[in-house]
C-alpha positions as CSV (number, residue, x, y, z in Angstrom):
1,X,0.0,0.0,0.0
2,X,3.3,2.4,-0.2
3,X,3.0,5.3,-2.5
4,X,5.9,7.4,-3.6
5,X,5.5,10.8,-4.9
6,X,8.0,13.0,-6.9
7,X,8.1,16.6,-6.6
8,X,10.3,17.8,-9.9
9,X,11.9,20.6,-8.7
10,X,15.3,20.2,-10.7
11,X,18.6,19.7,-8.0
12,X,15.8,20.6,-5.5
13,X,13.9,17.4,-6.3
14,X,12.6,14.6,-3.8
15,X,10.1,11.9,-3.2
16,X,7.2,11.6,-0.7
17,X,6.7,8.3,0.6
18,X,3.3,7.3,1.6
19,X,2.0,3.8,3.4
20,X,1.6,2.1,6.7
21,X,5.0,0.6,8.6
22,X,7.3,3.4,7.2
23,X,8.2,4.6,10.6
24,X,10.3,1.1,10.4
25,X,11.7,1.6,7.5
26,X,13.1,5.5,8.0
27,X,16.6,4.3,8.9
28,X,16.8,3.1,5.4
29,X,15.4,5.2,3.8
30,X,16.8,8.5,5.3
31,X,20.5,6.9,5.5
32,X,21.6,7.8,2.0
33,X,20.6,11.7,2.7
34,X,22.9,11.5,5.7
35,X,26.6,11.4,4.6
36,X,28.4,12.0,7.7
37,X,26.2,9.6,9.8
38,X,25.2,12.2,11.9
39,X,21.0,12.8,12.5
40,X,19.8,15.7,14.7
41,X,16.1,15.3,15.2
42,X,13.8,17.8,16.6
43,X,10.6,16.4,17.8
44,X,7.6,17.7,20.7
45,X,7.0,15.9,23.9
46,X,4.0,14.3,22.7
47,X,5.4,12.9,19.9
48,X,8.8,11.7,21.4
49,X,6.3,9.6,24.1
50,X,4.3,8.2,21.5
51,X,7.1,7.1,18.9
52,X,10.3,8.6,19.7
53,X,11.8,5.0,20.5
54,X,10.7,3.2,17.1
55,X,12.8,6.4,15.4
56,X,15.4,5.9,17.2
57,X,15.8,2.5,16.8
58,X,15.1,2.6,13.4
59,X,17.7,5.0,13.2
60,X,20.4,3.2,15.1
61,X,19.8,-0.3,13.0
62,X,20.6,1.8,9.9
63,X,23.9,2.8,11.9
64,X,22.8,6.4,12.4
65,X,24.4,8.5,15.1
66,X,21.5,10.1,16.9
67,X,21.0,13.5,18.7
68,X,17.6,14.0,19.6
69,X,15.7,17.7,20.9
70,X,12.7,17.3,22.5
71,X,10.6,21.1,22.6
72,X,7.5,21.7,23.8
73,X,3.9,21.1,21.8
74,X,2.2,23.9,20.7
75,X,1.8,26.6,18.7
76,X,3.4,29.2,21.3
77,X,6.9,26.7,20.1
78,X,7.4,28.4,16.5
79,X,8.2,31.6,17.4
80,X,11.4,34.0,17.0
81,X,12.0,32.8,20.9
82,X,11.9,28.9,19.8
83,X,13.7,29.6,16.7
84,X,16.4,31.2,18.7
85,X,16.2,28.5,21.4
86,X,16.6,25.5,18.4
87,X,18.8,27.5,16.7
88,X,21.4,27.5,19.5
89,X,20.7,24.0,20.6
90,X,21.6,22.4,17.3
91,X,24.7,24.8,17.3
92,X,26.2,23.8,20.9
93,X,25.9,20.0,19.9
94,X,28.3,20.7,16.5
95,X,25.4,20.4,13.7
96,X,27.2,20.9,10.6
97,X,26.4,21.9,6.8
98,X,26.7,18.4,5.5
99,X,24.7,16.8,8.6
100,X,20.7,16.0,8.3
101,X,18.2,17.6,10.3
102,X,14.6,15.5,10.9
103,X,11.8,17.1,11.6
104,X,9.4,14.9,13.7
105,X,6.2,16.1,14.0
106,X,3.2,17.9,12.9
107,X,3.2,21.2,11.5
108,X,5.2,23.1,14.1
109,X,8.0,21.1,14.5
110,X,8.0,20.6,10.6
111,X,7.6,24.8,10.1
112,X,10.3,25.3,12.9
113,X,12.9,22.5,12.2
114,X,13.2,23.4,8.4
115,X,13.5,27.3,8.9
116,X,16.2,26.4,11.3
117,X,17.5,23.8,9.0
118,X,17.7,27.0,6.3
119,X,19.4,29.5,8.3
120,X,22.0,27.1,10.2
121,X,25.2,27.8,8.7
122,X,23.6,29.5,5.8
123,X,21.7,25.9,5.1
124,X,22.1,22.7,6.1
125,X,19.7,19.3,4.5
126,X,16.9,18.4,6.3
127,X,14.2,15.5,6.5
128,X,10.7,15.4,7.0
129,X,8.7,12.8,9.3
130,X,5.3,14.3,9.9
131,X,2.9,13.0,12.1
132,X,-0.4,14.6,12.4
133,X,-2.3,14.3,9.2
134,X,-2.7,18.0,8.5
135,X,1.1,18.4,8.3
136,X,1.4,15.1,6.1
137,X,-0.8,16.4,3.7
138,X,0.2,20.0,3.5
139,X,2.8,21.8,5.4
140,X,5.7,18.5,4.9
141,X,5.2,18.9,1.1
142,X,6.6,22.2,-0.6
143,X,9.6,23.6,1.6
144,X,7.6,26.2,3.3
145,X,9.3,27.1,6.5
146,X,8.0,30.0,9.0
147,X,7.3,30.8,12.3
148,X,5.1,33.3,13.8
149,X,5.1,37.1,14.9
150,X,2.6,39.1,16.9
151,X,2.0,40.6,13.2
152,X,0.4,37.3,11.8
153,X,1.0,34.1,11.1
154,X,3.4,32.6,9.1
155,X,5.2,35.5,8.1
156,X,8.7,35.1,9.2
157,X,10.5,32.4,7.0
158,X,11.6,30.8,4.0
159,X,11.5,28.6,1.4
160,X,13.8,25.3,2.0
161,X,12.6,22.3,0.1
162,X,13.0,18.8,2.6
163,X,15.3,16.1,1.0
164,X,13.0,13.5,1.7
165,X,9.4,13.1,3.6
166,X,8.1,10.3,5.3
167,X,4.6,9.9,5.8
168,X,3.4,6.9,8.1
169,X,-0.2,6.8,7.9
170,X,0.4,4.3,10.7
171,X,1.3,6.6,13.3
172,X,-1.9,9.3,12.7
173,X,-3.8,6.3,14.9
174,X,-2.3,7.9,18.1
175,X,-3.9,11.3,17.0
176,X,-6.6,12.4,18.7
177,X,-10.3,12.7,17.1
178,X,-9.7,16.4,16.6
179,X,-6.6,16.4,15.4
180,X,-7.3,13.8,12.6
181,X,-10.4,16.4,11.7
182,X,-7.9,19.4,11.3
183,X,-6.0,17.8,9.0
184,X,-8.8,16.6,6.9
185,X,-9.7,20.2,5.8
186,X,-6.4,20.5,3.7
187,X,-7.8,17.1,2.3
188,X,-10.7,18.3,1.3
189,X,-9.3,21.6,-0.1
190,X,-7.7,20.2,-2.8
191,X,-11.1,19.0,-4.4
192,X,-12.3,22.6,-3.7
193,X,-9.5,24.2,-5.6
194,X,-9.4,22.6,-9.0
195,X,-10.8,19.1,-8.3
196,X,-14.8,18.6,-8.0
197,X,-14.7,15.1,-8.6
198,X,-11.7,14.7,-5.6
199,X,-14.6,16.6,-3.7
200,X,-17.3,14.3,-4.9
201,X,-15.1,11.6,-3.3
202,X,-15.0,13.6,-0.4
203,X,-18.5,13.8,0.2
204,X,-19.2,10.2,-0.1
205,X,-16.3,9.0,2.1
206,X,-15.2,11.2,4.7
207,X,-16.5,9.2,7.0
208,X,-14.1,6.5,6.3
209,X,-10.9,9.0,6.0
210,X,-12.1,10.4,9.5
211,X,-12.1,7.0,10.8
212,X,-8.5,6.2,9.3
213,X,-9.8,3.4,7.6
214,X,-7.8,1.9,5.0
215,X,-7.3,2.4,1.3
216,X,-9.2,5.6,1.8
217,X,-7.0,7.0,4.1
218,X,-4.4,6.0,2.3
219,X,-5.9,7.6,-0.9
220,X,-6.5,10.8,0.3
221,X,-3.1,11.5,1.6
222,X,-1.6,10.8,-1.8
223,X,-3.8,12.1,-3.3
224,X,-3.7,15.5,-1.9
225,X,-0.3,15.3,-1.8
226,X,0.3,14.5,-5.6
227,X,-2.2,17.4,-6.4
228,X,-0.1,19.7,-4.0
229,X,3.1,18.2,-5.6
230,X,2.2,19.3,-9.4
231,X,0.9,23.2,-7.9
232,X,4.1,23.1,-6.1
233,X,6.0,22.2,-9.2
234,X,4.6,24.5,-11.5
235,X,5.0,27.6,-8.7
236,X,7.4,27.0,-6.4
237,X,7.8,30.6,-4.8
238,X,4.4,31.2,-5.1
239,X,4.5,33.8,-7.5
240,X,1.1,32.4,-8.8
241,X,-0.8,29.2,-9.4
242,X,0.7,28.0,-5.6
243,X,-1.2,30.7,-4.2
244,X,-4.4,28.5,-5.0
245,X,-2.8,26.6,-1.6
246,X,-4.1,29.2,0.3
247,X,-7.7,29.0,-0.1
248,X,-10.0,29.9,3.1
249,X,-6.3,30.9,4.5
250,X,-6.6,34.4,4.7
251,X,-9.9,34.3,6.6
252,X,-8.1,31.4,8.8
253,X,-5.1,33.2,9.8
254,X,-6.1,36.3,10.9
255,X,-9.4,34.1,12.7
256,X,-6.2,32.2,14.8
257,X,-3.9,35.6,15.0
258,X,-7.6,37.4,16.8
259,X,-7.6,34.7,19.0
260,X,-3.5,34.8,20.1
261,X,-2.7,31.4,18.6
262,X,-4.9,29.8,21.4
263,X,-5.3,26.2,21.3
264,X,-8.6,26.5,21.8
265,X,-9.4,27.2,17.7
266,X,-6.1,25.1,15.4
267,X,-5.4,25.2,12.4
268,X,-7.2,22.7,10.4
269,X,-10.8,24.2,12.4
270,X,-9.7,27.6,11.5
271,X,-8.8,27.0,7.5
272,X,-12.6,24.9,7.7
273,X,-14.2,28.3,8.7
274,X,-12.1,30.0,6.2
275,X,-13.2,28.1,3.4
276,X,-16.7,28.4,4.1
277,X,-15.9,31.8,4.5
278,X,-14.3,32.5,1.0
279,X,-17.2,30.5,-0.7
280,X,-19.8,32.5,1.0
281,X,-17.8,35.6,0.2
282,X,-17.6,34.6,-3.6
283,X,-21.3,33.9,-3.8
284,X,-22.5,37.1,-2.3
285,X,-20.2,38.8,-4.9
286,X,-22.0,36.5,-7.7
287,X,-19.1,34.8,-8.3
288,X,-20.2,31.3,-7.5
289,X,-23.5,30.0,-7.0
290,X,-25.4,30.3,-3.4
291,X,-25.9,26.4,-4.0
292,X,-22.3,25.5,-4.4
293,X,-21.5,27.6,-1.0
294,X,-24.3,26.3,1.2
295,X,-22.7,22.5,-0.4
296,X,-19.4,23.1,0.8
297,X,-20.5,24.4,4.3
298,X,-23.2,21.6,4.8
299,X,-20.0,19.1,4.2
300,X,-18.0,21.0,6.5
301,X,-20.3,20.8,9.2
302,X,-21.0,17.0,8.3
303,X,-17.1,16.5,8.9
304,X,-17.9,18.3,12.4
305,X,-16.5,21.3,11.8
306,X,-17.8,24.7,13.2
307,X,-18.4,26.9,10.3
308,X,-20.2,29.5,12.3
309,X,-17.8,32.6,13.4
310,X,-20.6,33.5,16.1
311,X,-19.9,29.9,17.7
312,X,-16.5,29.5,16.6
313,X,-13.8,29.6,19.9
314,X,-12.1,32.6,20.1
315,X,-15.8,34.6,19.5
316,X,-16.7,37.2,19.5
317,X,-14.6,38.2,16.6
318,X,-14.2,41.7,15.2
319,X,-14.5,42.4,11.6
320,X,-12.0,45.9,12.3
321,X,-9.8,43.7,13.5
322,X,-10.1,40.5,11.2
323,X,-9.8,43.1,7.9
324,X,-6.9,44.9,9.7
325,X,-4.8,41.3,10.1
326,X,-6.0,40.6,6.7
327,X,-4.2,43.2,5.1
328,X,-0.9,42.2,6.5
329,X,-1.1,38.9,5.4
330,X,2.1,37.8,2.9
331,X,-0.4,37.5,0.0
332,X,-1.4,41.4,0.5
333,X,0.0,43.8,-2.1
334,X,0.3,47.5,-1.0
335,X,-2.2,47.0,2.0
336,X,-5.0,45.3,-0.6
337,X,-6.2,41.8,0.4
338,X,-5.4,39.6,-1.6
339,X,-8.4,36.2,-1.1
340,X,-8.6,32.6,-2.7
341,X,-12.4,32.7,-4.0
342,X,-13.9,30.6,-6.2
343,X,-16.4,30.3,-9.2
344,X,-17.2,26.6,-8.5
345,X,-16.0,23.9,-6.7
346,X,-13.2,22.9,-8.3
347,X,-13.0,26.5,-9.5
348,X,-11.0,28.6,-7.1
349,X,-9.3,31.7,-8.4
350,X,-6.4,34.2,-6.9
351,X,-8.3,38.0,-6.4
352,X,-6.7,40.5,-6.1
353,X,-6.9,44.0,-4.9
354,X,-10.4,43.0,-2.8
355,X,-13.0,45.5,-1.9
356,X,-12.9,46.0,1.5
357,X,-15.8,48.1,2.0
358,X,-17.5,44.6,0.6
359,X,-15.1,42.5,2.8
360,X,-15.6,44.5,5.9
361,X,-18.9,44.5,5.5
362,X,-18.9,40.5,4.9
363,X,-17.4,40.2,7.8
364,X,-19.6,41.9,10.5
365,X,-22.3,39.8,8.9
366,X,-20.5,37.3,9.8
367,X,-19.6,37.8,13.2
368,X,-22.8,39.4,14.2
């Protein structure tokens, strides 16, 4: 049931490997990438008590030398003070240019670990080993690396592409219920983007991808991967078509920067609310039918997602405040927003230069 996925990206080029049991097998597999013999991975506390021993082992039986940094879960962990903190850590035990960083983790040790990885010694390699489902299926894939700022989300960083990335479906089993959730939203916005029979498949199995049942589960990872993989391929800086990746973002960053990066409202819940949000947005501007909206947010809910900003943690929201976060966002030119809306499903779109007496008013609909 292993899948391998190439991203083309020239001398920046690697494969994705996808399947049960690969947590085993990552010794092997990351041992060519590591021509000193000499593995630095960064993991969470969560994740090293789950499966930091069946790493290491797998590491040692591929005779890997091991140095292992263990940070704290949570959001609050990828910012300029655990950059700084990493940073120095992998300094003091010798990490050199031609050594291989892991990331092992979901999306913020991933997001942290390769922006270290980047600026250590002007660059050094790094490996990915995700483990939440969100971060298998979208942050791993594409090189983006960033931490956060009281500014926004996301908007300190770089681009550093990952030599290789494991994804084990095996280990998302240790995920809690709303973890597995989250990470189905990035799933299910590749069908939204440029993919309406992916969505179609969507709607007729979530159930089974939410319940990590196998192929499905195993079908939707690739497959959002592979469709991520070509976007990335064709628009690796994001200069265009790779902005599509950011559908319902916009909305679901400044939604998480109004709330201080709580846990109470992650990432996966707040991109759900974002979606629903940029495909009520396009159809009040006629750009997509009111049908297709109310479709997409009566399949969000379905998944058990809160698409309702009134109900949504971290309410009450402020539109002021929403719009003025907005604005900052990367994708922002000259202070306009820049949103991912969408003619259809399957038909999303980069806009530019949005009207934000519309938007602002949009919004405090939508919180009120």
């Amino acid at each position: 049931m292993t899948q391998t996925i190439h991203v083309s990206l020239g001398a920046r080029s690697y494969d994705v490997r996808v399947g049960p049991g690969l947590l085993a097998q990552a010794g092997a597999l990351i041992a060519p990438f590591a021509p000193t013999r000499r593995v630095f991975v960064v993991t969470d506390e969560n994740v090293a008590g789950f499966h930091g021993g069946s790493l290491n082992d797998a590491l040692a039986d591929a005779g890997l030398d091991v140095s292992a940094f263990i940070l704290p879960p949570g959001e609050e962990t990828k910012s300029f003070a655990g950059l700084e903190s990493l940073c120095a850590a992998l300094l003091r035990k010798g990490v050199g240019r031609k050594d291989l960083i892991i990331a092992f983790g979901g999306g913020v040790i991933g997001d942290l670990t390769g922006l270290a990885a980047g600026l250590i010694k002007r660059g050094a390699d790094f490996a990915q080993i995700p483990t939440t489902l969100l971060s298998q299926v979208d942050s791993s894939v594409g090189g983006k690396t960033a931490i956060d700022t009281a500014e926004g989300k996301n908007l300190v960083g770089l681009i550093h592409q990952p030599r290789l990335v494991i994804a084990d479906s095996d280990v998302l089993q240790t995920l809690p219920e709303r973890e597995i959730r989250a990470g189905y939203a990035e799933i299910v916005k590749i069908g939204l983007i440029k993919d309406v029979e992916f969505f179609q498949w969507c709607e007729a199995l979530v159930g089974d991808v939410l319940a990590l049942k196998a192929p499905a589960l195993t079908h939707a990872i690739a497959a959002a991967i592979a469709h991520k993989a070509r976007i990335v391929e064709a628009d690796e800086t994001e200069q265009g078509e790779r902005a599509l990746l950011n559908l319902g973002h916009t909305f679901a960053h400044a939604l998480e920067a109004h709330g201080g990066y709580s846990s109470a409202l992650i990432h996966g819940e707040a991109v759900a609310a974002g979606m629903a949000l940029a495909f009520a947005h396009s159809a009040e501007l006629g750009l997509c039918s009111g049908e297709d909206a109310q479709r997409v947010t009566e399949h969000l809910n379905r998944a058990g997602f809160i698409t309702d900003l009134r109900q949504l943690p971290g309410a009450p929201f402020n539109a002021d405040t929403l719009l003025a976060i907005m604005a900052g966002d990367k994708k922002a030119e000259a202070g306009a927003v820049t949103l991912i809306l969408a003619r259809a499903i399957g038909g999303a779109y980069v806009h530019k230069g949005a009207d934000e007496q519309k938007l602002r008013a949009f919004l405090a609909r939508a919180v009120q």
